[in-house]
Biopython code that builds the backbone (N, CA, C, O; Angstrom):
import numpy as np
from Bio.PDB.StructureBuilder import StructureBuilder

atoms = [
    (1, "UNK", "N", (92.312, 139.463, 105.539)),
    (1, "UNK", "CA", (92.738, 140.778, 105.987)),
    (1, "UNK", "C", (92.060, 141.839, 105.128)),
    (1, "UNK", "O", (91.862, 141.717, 103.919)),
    (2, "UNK", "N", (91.788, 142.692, 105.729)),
    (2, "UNK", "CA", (90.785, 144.096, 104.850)),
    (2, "UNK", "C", (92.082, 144.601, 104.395)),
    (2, "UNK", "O", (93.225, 144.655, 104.850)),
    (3, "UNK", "N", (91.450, 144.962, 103.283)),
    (3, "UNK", "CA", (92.474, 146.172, 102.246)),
    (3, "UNK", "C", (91.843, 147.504, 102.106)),
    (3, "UNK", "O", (90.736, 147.776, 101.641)),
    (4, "UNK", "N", (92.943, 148.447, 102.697)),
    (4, "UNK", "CA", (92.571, 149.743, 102.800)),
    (4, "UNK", "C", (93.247, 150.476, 101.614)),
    (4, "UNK", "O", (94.425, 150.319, 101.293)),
    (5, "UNK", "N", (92.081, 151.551, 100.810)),
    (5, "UNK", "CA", (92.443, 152.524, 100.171)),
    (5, "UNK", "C", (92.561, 153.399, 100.766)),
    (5, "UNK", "O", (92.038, 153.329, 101.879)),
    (6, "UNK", "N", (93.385, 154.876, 100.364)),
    (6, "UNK", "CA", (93.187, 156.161, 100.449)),
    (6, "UNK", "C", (92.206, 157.113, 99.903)),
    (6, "UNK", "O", (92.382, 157.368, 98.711)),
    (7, "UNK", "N", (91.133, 157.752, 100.526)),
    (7, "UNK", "CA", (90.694, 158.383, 100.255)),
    (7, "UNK", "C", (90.521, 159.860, 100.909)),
    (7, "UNK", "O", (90.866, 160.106, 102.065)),
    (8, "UNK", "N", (89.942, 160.815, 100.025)),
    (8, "UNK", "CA", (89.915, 162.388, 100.528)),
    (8, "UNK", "C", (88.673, 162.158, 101.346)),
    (8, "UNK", "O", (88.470, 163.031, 102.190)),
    (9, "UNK", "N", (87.603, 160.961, 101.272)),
    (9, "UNK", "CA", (86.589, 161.217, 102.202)),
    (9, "UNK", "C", (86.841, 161.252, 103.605)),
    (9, "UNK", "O", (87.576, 160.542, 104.290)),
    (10, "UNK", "N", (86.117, 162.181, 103.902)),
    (10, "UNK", "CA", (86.310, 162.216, 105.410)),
    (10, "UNK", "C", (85.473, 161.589, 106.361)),
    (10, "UNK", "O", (84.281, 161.859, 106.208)),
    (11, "UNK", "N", (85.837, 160.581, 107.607)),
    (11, "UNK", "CA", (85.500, 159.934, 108.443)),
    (11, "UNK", "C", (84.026, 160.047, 108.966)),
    (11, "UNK", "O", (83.588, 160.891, 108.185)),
    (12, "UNK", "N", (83.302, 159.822, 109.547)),
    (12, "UNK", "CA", (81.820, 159.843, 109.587)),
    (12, "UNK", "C", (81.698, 159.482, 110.544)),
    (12, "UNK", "O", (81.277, 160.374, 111.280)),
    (13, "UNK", "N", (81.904, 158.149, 111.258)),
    (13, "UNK", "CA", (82.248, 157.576, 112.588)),
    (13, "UNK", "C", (83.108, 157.724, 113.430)),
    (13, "UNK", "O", (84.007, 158.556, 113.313)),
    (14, "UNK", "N", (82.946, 156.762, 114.649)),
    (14, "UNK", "CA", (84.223, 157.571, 115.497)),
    (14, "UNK", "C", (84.923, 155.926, 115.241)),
    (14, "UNK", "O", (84.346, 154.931, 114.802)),
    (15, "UNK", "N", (86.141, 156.052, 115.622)),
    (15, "UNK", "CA", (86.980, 154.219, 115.258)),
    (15, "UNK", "C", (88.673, 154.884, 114.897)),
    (15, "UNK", "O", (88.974, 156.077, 114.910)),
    (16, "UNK", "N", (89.354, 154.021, 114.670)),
    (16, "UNK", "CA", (90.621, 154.076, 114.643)),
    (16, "UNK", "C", (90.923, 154.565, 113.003)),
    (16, "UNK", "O", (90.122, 153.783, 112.491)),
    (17, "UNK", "N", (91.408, 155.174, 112.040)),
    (17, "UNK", "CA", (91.883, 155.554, 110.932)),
    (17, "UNK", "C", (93.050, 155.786, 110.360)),
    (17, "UNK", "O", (93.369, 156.849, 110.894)),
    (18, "UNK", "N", (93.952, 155.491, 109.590)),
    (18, "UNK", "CA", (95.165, 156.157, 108.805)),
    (18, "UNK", "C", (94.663, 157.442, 108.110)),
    (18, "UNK", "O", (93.666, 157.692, 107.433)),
    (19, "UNK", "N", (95.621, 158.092, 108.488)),
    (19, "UNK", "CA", (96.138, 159.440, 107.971)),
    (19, "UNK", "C", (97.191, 160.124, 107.462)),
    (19, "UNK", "O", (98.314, 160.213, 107.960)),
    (20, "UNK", "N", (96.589, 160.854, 105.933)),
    (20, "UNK", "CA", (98.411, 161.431, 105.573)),
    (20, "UNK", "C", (98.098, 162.671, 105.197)),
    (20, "UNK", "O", (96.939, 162.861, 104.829)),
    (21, "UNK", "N", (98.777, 163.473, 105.199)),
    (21, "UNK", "CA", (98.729, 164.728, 104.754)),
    (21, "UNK", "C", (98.537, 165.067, 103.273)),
    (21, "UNK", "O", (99.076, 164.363, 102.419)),
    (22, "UNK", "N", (97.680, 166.275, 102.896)),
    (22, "UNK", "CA", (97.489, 166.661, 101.568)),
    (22, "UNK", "C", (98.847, 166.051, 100.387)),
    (22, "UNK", "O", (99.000, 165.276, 99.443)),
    (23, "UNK", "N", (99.568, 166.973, 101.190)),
    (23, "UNK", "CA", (100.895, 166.528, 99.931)),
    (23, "UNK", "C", (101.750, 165.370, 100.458)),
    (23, "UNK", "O", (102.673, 165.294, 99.648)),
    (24, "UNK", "N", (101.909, 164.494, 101.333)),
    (24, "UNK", "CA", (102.714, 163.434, 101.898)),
    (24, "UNK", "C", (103.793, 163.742, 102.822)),
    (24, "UNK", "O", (104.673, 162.972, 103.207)),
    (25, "UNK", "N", (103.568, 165.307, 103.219)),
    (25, "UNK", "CA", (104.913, 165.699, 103.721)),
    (25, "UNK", "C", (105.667, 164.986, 104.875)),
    (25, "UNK", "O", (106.859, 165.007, 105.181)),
    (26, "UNK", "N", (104.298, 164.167, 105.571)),
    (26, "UNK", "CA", (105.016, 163.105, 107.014)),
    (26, "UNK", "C", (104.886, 161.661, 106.607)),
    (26, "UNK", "O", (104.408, 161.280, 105.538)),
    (27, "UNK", "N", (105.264, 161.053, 107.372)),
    (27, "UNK", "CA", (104.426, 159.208, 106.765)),
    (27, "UNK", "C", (103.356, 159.093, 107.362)),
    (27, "UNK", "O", (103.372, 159.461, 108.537)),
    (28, "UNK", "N", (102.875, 158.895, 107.155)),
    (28, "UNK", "CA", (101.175, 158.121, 107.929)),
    (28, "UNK", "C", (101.132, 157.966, 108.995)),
    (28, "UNK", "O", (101.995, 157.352, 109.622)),
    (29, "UNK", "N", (99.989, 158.542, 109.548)),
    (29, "UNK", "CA", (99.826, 157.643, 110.693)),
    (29, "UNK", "C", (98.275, 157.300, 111.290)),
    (29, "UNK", "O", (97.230, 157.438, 110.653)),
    (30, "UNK", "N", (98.392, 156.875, 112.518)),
    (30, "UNK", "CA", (96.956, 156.077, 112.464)),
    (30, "UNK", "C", (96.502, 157.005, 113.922)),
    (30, "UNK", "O", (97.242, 157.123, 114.898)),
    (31, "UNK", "N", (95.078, 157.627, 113.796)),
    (31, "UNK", "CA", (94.424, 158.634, 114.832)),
    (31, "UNK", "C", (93.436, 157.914, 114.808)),
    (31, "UNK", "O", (93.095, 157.048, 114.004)),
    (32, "UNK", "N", (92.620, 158.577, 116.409)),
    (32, "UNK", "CA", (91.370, 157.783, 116.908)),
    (32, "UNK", "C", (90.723, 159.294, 116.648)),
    (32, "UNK", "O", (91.178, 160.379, 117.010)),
    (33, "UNK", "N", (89.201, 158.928, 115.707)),
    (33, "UNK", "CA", (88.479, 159.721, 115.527)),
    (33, "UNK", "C", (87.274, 159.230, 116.618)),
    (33, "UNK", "O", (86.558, 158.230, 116.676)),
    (34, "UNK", "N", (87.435, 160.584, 117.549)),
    (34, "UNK", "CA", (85.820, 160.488, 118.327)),
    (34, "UNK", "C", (84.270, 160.580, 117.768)),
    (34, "UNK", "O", (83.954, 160.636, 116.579)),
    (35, "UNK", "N", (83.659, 160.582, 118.544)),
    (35, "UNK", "CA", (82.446, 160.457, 118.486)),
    (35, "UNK", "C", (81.541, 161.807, 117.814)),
    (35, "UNK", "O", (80.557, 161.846, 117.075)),
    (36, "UNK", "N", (82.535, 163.051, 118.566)),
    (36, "UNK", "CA", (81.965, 163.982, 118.025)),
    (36, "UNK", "C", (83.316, 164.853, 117.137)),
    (36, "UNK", "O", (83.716, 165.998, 117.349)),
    (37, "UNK", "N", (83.701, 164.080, 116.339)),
    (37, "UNK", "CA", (83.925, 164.313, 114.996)),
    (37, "UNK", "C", (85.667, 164.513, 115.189)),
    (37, "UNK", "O", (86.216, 164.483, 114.088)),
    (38, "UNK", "N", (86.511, 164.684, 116.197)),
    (38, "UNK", "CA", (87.771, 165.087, 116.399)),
    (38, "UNK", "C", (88.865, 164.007, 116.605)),
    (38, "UNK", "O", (88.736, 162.882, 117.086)),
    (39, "UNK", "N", (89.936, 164.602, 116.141)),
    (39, "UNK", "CA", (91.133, 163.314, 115.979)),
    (39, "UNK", "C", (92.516, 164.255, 116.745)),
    (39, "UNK", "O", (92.644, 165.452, 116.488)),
    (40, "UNK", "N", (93.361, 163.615, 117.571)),
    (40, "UNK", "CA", (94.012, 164.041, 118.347)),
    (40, "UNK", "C", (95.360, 164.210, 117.035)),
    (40, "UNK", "O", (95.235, 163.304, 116.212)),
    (41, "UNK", "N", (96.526, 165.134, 116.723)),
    (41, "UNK", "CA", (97.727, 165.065, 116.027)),
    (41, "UNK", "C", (98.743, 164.416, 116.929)),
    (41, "UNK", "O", (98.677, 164.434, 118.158)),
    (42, "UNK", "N", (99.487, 163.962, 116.369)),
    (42, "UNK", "CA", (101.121, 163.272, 116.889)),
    (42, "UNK", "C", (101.542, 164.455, 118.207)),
    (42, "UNK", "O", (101.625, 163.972, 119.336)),
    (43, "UNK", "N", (101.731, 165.574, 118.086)),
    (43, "UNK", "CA", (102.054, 166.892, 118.897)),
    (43, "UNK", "C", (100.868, 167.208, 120.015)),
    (43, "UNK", "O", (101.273, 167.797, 121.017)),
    (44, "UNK", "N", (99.669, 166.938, 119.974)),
    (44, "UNK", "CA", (99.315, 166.837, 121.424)),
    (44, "UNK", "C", (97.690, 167.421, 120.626)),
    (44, "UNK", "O", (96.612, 166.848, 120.780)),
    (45, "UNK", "N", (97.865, 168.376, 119.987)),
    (45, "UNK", "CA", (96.575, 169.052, 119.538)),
    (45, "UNK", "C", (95.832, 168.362, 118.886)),
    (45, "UNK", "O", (96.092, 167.333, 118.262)),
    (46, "UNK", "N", (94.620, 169.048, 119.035)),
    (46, "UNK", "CA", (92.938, 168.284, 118.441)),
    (46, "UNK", "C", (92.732, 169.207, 117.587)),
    (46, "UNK", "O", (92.919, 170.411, 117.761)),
    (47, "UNK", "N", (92.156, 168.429, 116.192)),
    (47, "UNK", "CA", (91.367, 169.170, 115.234)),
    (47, "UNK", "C", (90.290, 168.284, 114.950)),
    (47, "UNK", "O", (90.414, 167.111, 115.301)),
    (48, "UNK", "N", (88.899, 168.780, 114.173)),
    (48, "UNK", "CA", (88.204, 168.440, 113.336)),
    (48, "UNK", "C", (88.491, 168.024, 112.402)),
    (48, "UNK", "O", (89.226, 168.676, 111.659)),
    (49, "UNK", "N", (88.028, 166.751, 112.042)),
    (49, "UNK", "CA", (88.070, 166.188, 111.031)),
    (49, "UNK", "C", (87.265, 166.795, 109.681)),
    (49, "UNK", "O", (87.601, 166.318, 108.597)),
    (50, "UNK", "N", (86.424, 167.622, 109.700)),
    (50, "UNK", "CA", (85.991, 168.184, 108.546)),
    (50, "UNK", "C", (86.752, 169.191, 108.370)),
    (50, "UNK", "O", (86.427, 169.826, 107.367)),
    (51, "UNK", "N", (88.129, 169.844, 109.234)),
    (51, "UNK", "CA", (88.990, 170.481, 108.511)),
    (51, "UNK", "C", (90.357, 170.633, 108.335)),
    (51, "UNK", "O", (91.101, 171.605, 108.199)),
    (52, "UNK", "N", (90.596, 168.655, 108.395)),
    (52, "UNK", "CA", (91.988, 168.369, 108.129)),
    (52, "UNK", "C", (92.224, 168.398, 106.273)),
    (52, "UNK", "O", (91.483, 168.134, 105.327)),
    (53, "UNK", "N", (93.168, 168.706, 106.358)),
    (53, "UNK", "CA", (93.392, 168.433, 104.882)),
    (53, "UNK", "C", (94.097, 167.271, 104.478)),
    (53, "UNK", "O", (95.308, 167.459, 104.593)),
    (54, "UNK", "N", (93.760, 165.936, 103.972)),
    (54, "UNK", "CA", (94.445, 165.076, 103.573)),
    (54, "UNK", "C", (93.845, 163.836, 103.144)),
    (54, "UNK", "O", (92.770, 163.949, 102.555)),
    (55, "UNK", "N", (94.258, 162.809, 103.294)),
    (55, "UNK", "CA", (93.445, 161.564, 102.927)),
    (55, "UNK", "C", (93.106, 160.604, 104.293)),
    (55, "UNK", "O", (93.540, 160.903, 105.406)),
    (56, "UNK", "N", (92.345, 159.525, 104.062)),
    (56, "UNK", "CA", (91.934, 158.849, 105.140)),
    (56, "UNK", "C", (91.637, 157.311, 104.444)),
    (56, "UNK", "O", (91.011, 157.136, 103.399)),
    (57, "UNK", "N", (92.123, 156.463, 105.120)),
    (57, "UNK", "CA", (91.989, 154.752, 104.968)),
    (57, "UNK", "C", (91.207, 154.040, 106.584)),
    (57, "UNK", "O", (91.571, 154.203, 107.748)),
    (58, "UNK", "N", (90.562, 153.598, 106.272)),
    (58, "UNK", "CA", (89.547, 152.831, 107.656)),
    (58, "UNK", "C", (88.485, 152.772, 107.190)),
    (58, "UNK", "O", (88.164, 152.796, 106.002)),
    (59, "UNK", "N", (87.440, 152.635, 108.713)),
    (59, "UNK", "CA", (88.420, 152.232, 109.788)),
    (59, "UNK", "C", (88.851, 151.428, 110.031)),
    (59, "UNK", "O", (88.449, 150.413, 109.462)),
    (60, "UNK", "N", (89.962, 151.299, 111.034)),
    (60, "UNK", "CA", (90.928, 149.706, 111.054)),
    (60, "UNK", "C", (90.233, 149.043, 111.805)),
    (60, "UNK", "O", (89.777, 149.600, 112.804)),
    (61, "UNK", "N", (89.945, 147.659, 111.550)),
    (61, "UNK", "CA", (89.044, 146.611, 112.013)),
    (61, "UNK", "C", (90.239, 146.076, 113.107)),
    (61, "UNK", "O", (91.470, 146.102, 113.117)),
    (62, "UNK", "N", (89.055, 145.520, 114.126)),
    (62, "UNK", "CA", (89.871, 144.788, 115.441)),
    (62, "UNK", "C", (90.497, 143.324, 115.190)),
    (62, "UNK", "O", (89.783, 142.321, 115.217)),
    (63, "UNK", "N", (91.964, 143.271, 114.931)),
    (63, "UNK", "CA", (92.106, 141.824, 115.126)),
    (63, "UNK", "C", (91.248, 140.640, 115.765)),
    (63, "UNK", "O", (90.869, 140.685, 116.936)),
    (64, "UNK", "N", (90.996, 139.670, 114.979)),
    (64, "UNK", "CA", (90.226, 138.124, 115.178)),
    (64, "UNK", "C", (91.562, 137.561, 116.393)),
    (64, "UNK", "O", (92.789, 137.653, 116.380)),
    (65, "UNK", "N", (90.394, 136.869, 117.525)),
    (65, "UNK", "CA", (91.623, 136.178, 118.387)),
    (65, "UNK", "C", (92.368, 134.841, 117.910)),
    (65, "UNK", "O", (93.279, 134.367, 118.589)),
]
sb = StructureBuilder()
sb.init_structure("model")
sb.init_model(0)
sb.init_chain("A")
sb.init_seg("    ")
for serial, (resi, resn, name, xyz) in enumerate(atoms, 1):
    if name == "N":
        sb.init_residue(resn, " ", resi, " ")
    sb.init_atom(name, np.array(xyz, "f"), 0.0, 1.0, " ", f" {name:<3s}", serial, name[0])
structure = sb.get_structure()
């Protein structure tokens, strides 16, 4: 199983990722970063990933059958 750190780097690819906020204020959660650079929030809205503020772990690899 891959072991994911947290980091402030930000995503580069498009693929599945964990996400938490600067200060931890929600629990984590896991967004699909597109192709051209954007990740959908829990509430419906799209931002850029070069101007979320927080940390990032991925991307999450596809389960083996």
């Amino acid at each position: 199983m891959t072991q994911y750190h947290w980091s402030e780097v930000k995503p580069t690819k498009a693929g599945w990722y964990w996400f938490r906020g600067q200060i931890h204020e929600a629990d984590p959660f896991i967004v699909l970063v597109d192709d051209v650079g954007q990740f959908q929030w829990p509430d419906g809205g799209y931002q850029e990933v070069t101007l979320a503020k927080g940390e990032w772990a991925g991307p999450i690899e596809e389960p083996e059958e």
